[in-house]
Biotite code that builds the C-alpha atoms (Angstrom):
import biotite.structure as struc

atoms = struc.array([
    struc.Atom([-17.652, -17.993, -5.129], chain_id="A", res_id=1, res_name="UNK", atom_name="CA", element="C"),
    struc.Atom([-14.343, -16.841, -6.820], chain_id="A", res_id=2, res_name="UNK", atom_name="CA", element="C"),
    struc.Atom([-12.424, -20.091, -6.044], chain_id="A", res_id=3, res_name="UNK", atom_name="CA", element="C"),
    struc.Atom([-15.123, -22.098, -7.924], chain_id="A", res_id=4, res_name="UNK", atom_name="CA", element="C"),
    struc.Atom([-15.504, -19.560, -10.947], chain_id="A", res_id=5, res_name="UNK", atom_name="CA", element="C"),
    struc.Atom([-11.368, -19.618, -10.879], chain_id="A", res_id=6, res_name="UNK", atom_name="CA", element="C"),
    struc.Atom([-11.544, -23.622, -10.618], chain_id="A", res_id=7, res_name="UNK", atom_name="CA", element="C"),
    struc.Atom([-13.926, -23.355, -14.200], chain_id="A", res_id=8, res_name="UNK", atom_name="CA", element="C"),
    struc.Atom([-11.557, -21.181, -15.779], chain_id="A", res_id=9, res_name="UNK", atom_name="CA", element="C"),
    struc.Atom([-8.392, -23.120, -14.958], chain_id="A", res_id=10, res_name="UNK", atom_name="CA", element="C"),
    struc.Atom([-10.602, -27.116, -15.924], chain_id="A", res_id=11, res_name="UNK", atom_name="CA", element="C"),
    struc.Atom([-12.024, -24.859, -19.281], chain_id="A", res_id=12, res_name="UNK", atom_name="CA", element="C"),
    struc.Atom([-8.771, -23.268, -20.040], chain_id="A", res_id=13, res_name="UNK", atom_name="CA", element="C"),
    struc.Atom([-6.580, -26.673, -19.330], chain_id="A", res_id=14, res_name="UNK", atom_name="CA", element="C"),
    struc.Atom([-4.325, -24.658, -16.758], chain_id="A", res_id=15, res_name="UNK", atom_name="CA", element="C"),
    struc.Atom([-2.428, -26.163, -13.754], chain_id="A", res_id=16, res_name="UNK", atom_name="CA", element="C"),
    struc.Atom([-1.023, -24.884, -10.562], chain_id="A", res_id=17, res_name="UNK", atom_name="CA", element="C"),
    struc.Atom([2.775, -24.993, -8.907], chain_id="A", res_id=18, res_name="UNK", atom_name="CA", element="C"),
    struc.Atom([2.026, -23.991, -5.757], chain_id="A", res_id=19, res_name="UNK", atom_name="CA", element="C"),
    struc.Atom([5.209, -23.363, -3.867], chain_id="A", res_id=20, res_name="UNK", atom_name="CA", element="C"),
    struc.Atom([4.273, -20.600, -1.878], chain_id="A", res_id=21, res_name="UNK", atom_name="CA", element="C"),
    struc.Atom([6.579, -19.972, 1.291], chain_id="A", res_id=22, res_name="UNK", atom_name="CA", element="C"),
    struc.Atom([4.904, -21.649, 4.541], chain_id="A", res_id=23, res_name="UNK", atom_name="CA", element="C"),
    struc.Atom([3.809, -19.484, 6.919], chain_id="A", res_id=24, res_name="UNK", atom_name="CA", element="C"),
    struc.Atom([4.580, -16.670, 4.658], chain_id="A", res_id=25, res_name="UNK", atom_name="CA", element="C"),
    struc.Atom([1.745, -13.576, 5.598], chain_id="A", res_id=26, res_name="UNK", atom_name="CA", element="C"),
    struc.Atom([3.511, -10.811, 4.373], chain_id="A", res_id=27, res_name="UNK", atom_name="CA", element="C"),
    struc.Atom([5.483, -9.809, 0.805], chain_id="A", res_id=28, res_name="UNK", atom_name="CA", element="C"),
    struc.Atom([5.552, -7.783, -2.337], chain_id="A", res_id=29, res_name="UNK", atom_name="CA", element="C"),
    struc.Atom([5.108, -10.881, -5.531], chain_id="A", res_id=30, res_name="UNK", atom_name="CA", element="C"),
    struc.Atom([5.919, -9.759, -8.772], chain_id="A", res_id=31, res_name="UNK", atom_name="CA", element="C"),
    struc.Atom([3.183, -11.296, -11.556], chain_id="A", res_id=32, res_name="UNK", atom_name="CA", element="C"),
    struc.Atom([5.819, -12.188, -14.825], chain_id="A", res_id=33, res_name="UNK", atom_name="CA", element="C"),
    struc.Atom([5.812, -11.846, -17.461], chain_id="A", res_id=34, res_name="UNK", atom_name="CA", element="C"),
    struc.Atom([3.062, -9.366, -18.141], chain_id="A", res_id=35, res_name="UNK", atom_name="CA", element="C"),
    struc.Atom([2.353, -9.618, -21.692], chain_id="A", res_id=36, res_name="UNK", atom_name="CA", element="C"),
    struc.Atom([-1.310, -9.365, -22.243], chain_id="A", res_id=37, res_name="UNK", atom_name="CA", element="C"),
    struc.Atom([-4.864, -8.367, -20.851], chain_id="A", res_id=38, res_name="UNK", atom_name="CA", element="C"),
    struc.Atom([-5.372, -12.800, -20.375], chain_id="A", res_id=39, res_name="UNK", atom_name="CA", element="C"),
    struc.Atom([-3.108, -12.335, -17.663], chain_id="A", res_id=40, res_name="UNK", atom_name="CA", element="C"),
    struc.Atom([-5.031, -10.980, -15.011], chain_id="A", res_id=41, res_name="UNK", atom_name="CA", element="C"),
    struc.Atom([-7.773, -13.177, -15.519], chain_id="A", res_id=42, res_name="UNK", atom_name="CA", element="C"),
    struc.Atom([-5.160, -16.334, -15.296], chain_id="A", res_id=43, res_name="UNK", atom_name="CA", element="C"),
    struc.Atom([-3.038, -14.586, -12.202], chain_id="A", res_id=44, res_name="UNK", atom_name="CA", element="C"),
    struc.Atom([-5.802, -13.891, -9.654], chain_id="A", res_id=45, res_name="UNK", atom_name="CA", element="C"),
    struc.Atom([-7.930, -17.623, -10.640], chain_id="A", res_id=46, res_name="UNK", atom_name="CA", element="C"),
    struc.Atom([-4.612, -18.982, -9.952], chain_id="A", res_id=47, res_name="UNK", atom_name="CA", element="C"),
    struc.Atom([-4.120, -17.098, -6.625], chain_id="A", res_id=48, res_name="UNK", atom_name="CA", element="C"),
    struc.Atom([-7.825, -17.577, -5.075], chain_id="A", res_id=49, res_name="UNK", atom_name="CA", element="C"),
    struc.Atom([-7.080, -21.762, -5.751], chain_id="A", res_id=50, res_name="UNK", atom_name="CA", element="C"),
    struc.Atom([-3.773, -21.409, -4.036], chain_id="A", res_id=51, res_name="UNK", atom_name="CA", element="C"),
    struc.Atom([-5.603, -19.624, -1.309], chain_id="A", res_id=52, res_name="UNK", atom_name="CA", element="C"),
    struc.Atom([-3.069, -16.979, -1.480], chain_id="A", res_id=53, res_name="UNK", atom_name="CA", element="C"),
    struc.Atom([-4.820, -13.525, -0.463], chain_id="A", res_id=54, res_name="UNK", atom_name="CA", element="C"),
    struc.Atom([-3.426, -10.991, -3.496], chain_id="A", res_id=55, res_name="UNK", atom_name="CA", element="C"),
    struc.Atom([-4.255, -7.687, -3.447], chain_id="A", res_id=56, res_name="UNK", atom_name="CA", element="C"),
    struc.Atom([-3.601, -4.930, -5.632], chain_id="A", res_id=57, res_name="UNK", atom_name="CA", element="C"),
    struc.Atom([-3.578, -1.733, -5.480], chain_id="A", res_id=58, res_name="UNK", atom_name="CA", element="C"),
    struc.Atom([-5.513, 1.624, -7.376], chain_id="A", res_id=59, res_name="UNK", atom_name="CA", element="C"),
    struc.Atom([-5.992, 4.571, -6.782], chain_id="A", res_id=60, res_name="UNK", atom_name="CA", element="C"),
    struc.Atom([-8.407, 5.347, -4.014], chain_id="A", res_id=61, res_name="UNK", atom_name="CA", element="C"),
    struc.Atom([-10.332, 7.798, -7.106], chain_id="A", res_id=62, res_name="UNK", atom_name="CA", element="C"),
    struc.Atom([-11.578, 4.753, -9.213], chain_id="A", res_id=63, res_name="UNK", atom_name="CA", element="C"),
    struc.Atom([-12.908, 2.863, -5.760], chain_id="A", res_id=64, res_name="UNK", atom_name="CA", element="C"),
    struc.Atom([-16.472, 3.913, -5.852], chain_id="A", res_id=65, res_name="UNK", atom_name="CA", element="C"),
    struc.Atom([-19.555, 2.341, -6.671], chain_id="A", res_id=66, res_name="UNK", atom_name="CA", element="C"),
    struc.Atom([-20.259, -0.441, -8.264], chain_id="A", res_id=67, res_name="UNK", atom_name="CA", element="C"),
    struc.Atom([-16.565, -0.502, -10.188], chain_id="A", res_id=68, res_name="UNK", atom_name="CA", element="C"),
    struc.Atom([-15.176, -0.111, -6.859], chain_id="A", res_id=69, res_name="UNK", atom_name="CA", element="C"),
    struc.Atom([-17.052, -3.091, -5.143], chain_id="A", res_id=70, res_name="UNK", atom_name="CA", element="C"),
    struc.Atom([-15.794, -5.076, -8.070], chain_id="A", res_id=71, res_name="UNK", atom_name="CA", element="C"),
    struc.Atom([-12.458, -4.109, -8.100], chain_id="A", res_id=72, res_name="UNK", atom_name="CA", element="C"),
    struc.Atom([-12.445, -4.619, -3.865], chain_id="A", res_id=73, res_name="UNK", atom_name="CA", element="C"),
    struc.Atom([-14.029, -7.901, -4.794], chain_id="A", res_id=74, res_name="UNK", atom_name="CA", element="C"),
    struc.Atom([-11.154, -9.095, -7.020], chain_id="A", res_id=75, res_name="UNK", atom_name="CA", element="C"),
    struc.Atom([-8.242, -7.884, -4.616], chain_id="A", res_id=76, res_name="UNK", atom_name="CA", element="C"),
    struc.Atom([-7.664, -4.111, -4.916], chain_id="A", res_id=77, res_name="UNK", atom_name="CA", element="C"),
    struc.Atom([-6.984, -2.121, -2.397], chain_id="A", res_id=78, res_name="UNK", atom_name="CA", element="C"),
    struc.Atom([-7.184, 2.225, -2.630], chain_id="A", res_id=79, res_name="UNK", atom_name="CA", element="C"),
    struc.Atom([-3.778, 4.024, -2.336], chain_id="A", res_id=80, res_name="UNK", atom_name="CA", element="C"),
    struc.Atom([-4.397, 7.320, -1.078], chain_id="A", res_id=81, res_name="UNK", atom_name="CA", element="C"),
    struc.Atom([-1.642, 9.490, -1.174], chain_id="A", res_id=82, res_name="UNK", atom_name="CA", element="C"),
    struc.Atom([-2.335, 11.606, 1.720], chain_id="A", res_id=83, res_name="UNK", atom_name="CA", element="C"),
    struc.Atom([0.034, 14.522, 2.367], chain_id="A", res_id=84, res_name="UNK", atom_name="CA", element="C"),
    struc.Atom([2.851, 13.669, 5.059], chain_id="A", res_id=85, res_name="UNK", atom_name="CA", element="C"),
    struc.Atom([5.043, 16.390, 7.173], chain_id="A", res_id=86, res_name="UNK", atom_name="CA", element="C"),
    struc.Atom([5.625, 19.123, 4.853], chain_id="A", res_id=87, res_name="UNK", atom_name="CA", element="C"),
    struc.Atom([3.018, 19.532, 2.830], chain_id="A", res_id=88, res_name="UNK", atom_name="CA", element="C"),
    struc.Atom([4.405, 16.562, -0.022], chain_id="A", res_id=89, res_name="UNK", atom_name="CA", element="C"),
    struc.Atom([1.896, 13.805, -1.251], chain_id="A", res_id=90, res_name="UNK", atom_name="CA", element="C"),
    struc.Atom([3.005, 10.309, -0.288], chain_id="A", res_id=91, res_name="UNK", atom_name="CA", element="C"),
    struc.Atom([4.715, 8.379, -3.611], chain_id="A", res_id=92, res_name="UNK", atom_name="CA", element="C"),
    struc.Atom([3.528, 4.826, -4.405], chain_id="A", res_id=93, res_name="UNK", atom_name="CA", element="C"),
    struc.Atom([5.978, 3.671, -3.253], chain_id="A", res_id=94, res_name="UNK", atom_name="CA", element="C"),
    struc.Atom([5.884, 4.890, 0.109], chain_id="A", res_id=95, res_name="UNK", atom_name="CA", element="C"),
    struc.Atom([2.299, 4.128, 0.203], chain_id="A", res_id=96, res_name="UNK", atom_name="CA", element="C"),
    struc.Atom([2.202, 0.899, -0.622], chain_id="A", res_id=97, res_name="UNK", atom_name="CA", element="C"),
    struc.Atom([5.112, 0.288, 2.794], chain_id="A", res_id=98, res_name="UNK", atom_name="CA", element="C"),
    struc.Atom([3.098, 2.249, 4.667], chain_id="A", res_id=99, res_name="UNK", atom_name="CA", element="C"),
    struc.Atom([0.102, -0.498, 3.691], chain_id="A", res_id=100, res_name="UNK", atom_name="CA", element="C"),
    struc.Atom([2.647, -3.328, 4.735], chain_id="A", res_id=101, res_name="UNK", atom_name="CA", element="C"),
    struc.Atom([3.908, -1.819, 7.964], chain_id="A", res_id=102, res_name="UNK", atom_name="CA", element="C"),
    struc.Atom([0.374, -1.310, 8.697], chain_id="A", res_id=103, res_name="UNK", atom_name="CA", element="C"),
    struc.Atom([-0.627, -4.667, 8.608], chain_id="A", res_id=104, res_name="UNK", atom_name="CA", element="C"),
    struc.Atom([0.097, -8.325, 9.857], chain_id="A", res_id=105, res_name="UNK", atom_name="CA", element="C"),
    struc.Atom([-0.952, -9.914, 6.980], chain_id="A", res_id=106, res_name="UNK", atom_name="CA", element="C"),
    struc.Atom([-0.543, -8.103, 3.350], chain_id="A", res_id=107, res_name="UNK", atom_name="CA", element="C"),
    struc.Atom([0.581, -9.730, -0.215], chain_id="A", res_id=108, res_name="UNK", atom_name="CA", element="C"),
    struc.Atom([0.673, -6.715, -2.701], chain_id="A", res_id=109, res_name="UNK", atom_name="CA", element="C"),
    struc.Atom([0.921, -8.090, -6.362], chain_id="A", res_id=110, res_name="UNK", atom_name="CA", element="C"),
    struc.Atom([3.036, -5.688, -8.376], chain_id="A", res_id=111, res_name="UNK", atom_name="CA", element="C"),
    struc.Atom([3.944, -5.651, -12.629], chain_id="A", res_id=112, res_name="UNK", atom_name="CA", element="C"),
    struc.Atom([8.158, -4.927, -12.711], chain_id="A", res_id=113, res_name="UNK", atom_name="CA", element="C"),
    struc.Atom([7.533, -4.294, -16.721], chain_id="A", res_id=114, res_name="UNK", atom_name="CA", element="C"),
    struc.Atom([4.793, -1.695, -15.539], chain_id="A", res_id=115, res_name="UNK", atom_name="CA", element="C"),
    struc.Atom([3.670, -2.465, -19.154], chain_id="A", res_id=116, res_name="UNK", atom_name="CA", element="C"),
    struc.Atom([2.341, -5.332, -21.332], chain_id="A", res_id=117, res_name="UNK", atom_name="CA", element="C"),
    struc.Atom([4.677, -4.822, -23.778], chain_id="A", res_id=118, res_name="UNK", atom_name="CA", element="C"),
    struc.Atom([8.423, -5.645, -23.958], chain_id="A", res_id=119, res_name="UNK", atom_name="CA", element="C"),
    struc.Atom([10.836, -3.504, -21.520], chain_id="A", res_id=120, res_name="UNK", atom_name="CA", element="C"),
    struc.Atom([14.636, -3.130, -21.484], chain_id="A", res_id=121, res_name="UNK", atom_name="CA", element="C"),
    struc.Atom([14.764, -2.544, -17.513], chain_id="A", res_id=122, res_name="UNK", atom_name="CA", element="C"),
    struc.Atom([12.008, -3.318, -14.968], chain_id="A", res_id=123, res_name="UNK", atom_name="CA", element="C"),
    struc.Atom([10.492, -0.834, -12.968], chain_id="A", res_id=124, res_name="UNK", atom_name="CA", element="C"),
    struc.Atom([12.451, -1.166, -9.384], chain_id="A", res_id=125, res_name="UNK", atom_name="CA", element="C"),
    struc.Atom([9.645, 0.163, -6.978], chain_id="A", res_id=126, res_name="UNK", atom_name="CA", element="C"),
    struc.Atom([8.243, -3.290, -5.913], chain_id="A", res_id=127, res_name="UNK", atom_name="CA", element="C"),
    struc.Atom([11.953, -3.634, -4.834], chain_id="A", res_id=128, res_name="UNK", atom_name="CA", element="C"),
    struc.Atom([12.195, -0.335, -2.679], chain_id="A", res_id=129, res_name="UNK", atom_name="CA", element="C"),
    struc.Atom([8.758, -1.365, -1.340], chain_id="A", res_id=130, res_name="UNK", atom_name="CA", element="C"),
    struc.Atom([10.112, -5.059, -0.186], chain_id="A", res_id=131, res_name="UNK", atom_name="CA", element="C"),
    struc.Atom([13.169, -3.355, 1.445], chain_id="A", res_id=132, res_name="UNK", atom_name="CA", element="C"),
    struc.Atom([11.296, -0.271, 2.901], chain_id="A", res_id=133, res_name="UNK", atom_name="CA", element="C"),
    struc.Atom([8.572, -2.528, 4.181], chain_id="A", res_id=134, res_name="UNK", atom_name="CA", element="C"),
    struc.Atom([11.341, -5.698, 5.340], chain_id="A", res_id=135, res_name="UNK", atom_name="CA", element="C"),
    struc.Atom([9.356, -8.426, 3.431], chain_id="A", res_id=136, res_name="UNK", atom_name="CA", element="C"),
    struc.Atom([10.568, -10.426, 0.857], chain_id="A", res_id=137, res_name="UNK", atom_name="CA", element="C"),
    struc.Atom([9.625, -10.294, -3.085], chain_id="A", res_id=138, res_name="UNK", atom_name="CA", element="C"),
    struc.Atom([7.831, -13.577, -4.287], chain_id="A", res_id=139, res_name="UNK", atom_name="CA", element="C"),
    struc.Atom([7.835, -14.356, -7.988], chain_id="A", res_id=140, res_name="UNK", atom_name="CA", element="C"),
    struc.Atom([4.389, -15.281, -9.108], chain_id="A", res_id=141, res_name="UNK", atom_name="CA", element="C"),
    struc.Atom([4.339, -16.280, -12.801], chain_id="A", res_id=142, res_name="UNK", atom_name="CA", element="C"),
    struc.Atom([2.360, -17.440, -16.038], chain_id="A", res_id=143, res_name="UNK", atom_name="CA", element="C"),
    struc.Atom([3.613, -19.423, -17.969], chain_id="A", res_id=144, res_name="UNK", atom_name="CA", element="C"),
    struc.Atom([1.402, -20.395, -21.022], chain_id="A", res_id=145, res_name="UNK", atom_name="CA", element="C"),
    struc.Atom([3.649, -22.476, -22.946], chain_id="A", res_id=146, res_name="UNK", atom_name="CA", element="C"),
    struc.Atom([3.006, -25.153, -20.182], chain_id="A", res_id=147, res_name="UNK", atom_name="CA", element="C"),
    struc.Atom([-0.458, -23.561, -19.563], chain_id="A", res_id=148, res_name="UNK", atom_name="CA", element="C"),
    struc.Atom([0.897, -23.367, -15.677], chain_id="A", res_id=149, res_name="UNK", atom_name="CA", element="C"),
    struc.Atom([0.459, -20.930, -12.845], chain_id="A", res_id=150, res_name="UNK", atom_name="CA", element="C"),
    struc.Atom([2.686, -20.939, -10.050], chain_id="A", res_id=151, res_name="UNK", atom_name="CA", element="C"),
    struc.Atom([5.005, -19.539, -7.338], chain_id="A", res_id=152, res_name="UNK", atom_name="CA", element="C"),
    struc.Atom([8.922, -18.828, -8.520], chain_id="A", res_id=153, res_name="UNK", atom_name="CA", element="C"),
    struc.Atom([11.677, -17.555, -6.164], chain_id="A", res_id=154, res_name="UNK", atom_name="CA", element="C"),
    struc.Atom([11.579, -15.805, -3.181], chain_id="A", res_id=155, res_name="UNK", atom_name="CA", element="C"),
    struc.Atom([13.984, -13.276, -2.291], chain_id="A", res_id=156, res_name="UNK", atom_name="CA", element="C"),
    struc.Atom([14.680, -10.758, 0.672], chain_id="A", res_id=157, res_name="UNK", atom_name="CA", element="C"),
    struc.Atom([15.508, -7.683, -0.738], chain_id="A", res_id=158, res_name="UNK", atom_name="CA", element="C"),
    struc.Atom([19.625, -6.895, 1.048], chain_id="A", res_id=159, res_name="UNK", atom_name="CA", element="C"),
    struc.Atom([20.452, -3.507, -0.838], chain_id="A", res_id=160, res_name="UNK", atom_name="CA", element="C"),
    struc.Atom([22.227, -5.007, -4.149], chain_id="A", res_id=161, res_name="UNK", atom_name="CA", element="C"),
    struc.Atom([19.158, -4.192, -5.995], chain_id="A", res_id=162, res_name="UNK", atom_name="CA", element="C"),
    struc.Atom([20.640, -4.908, -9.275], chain_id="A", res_id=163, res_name="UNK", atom_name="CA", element="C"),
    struc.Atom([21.859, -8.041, -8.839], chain_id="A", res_id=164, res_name="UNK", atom_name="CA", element="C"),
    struc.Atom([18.531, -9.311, -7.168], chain_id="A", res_id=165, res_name="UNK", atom_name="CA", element="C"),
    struc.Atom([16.533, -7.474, -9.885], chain_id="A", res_id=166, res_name="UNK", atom_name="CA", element="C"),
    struc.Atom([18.446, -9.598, -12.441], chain_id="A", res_id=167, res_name="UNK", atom_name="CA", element="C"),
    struc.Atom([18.237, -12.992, -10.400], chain_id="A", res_id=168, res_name="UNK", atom_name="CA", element="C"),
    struc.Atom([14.626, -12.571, -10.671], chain_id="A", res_id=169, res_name="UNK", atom_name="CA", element="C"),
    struc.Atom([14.689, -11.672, -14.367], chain_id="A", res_id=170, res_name="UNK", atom_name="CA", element="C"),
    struc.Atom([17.084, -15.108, -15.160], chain_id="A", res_id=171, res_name="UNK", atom_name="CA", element="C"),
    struc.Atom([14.348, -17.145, -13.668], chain_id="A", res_id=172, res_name="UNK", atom_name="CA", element="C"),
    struc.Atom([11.503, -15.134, -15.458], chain_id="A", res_id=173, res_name="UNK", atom_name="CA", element="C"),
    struc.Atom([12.968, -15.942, -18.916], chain_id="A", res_id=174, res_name="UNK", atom_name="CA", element="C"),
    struc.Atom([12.387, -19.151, -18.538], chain_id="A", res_id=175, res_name="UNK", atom_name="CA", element="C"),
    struc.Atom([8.838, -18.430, -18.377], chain_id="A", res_id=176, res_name="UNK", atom_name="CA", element="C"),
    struc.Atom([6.401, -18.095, -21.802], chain_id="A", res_id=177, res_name="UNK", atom_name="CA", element="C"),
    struc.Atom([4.082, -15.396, -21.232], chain_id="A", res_id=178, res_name="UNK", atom_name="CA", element="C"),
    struc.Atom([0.691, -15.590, -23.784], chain_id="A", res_id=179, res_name="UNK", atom_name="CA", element="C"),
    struc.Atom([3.315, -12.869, -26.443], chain_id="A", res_id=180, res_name="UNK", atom_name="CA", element="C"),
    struc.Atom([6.991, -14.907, -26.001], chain_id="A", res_id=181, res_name="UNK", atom_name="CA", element="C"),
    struc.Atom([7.829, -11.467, -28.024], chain_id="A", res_id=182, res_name="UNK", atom_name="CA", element="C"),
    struc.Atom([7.245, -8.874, -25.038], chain_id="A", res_id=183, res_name="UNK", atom_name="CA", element="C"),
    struc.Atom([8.884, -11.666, -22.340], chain_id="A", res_id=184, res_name="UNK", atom_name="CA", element="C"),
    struc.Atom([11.607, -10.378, -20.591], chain_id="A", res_id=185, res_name="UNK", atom_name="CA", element="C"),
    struc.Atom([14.977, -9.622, -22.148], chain_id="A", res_id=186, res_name="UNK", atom_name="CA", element="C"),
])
């Protein structure tokens, strides 16, 4: 039902797909960029259920209840519950979210770097520590509306020089239009 309500959106809306997703490819953190407006999410998971790529997100395990939460479970989220560990500390996000991919044999967790819709000087770096905590590679999944295209960017396995990753993935993301060129990615 969601691939043929996506498949209306994208033949309404005049969008395409670049599917390049890695073969054979079951687990990874992708980054969604540039994240510049509410359209996005709409766009982003119709252009993931036609590319048959299995995106989930996560929330926190609070907002999964009733009918929001069969909605939300519906469109890809998964609940993050940060249940205590040795010593009494709550789990952080971040070690959450590897804990999800360790878990599991086949997990794609779609993560925001801007962590905002509105233009950031420096991305957020957790979907980075989660790729390298977890040993899966970060897959750039982007919108780019000047083209009116969805697709699948770079793919990167995360080897410790965070910074210089974190900017490969930004010099391929500015080439992108997202629906506000103003809040893109400096």
């Amino acid at each position: 039902m969601m691939k043929f309500l996506s498949r209306i959106v994208f033949w309404l809306s005049g969008w395409s797909l670049n599917n390049q997703w890695p073969k054979g490819l079951k687990k990874a953190v992708l980054i969604a960029i540039p994240h510049t407006s509410n359209w996005d999410i709409l766009y982003a998971r119709a252009a993931f259920f036609l590319m048959d790529i299995p995106v989930r997100f996560t929330i926190k395990k609070e907002v999964m209840v009733g009918p929001l939460g069969w909605l939300l479970k519906g469109l890809g989220a998964i609940a993050i519950d940060r249940k205590r560990i040795p010593g009494g500390k709550k789990q952080t996000y971040t070690e959450s979210m590897v804990t999800m991919l360790n878990e599991r044999d086949e997990l794609v967790i779609m993560v925001t770097p801007e962590g905002t819709r509105g233009q950031v000087k420096k991305w957020k770096s957790g979907f980075y520590h989660i790729a390298l905590g977890a040993n899966v590679p970060v897959v750039v999944g982007y919108l780019d509306y000047k083209k009116k295209e969805a697709g699948i960017g770079p793919c990167i396995y995360p080897d410790g020089n965070m910074d210089a990753q974190i900017e490969e993935l930004k010099v391929f993301g500015r080439t992108v239009t997202g629906r506000h060129p103003e809040k893109g990615i400096l």
